[in-house]
KESE-151987 format. One record per residue (C-alpha): residue in one letter; x, y, z. Coordinates in pm, 1 decimal, always signed. Layout:
BEGIN
- A|X|Y|Z
...
end
This chain:
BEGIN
- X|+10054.9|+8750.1|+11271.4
- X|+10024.9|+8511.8|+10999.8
- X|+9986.3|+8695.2|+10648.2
- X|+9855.3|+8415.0|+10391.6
- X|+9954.4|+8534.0|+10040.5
- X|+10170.7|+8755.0|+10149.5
- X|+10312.3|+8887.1|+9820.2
- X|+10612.9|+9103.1|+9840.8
- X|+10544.6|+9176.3|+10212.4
- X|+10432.9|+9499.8|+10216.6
- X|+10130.4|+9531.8|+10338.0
- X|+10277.4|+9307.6|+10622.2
- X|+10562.8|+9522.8|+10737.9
- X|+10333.9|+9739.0|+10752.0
- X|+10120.6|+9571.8|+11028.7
- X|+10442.2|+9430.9|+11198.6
- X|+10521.5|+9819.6|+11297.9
- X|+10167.7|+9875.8|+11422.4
- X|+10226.2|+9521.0|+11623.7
- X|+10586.9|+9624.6|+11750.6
- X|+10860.2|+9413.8|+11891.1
- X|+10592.3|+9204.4|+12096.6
- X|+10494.6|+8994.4|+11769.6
- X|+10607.7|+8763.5|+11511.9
- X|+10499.0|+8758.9|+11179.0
- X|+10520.6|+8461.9|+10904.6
- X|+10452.5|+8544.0|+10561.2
- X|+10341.4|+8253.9|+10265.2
- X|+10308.2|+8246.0|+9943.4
- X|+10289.8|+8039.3|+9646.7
- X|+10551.2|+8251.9|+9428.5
- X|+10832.6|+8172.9|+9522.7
- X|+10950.2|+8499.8|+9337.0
- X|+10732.5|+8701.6|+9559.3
- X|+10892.4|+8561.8|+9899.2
- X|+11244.1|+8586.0|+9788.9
- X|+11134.1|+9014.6|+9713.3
- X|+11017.8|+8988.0|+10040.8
- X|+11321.7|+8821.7|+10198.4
- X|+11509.6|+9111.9|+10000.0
- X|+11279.0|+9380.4|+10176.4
- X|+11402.8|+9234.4|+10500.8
- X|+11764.5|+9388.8|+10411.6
- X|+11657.7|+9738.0|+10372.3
- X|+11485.5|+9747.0|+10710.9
- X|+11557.2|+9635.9|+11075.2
- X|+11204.2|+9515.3|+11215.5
- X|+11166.2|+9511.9|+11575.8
- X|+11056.9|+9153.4|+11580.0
- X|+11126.2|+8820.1|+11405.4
- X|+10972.1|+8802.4|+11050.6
- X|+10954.8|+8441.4|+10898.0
- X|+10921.5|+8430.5|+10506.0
end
């Protein structure tokens, strides 16, 4: 899944459990302030497949 203007990455982790382990996501956006909260999100969960900030 690719998630353009991905924010924070909500929204996204929240697809990327409906996709399961089977998927990859990549989330972009132009804040860079917004993808390192989403790189931080990463830490408080363990997705079952590879998420690309």
């Amino acid at each position: 899944m690719l998630d353009v203007g991905c924010g924070t990455g909500r929204q996204a982790l929240n697809v990327a459990e409906i996709i399961g382990p089977a998927g990859q996501l990549t989330g972009i956006d132009p804040s860079s302030y917004r993808i390192e909260l989403a790189r931080k999100s990463l830490t408080e969960i363990s997705p079952a497949m590879p998420i690309f900030w």
